[in-house]
C-alpha positions, -999 to +999 in steps of 0.1 A: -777-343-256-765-366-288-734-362-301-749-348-332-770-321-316-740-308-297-731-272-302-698-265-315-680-234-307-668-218-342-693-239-364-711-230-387-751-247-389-780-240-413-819-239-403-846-257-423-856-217-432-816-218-453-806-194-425-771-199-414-753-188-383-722-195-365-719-208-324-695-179-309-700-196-274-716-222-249-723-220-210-733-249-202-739-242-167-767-212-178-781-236-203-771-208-231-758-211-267-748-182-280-750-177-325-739-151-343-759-146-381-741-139-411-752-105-409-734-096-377-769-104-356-766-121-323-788-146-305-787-162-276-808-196-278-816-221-245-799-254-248-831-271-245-847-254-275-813-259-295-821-296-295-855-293-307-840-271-339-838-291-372-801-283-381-772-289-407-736-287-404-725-263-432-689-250-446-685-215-433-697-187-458-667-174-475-654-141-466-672-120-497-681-086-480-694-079-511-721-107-501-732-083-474-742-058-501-763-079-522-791-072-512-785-032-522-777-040-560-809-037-581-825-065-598-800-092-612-786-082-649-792-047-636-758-023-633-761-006-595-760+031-600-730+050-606-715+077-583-725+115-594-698+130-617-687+162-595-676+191-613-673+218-590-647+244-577-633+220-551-627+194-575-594+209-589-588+234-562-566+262-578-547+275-546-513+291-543-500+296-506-477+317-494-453+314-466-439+334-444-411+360-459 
């Protein structure tokens, strides 16, 4: 295995497809790399077919949960919907307690 194709524990690598994953570990002795996907997905990929994969060092994504909720927003220029205005008896509870006399 080159240099280049070596897999890195705690790099970050992009696939032809623009997906990008991170290598959480290597066992060399099972043949095993092990990636983790942005989205929290795990695969475990034999070290043979690793070296056949067309693959690009990248940065590491930077930590914008509010990536992870993209997808969930409606069409771009679009506001996402606003949480229901509640008006009901619980919302201002009117209670008086009384202790023990």
């Amino acid at each position: 295995m080159s240099e280049r194709n070596t897999p890195q524990v705690g790099e970050w690598y992009k696939m032809q497809d623009g997906v990008s994953f991170e290598v959480t570990a290597t066992d060399i002795d099972e043949g095993m790399v092990t990636i983790q996907f942005f989205d929290g997905a795990i695969e475990e990929v034999s070290l043979a077919d690793w070296e056949e994969m067309a693959l690009e060092a990248r940065e590491p994504p930077a930590d914008d949960w509010q990536a992870l909720i993209a997808p969930l927003a409606g069409p771009e220029g679009e506001e996402p919907p606003s949480p229901p205005l509640w008006s009901g008896p619980l919302d201002s509870p009117d209670i008086e307690l009384e202790w023990g006399e």
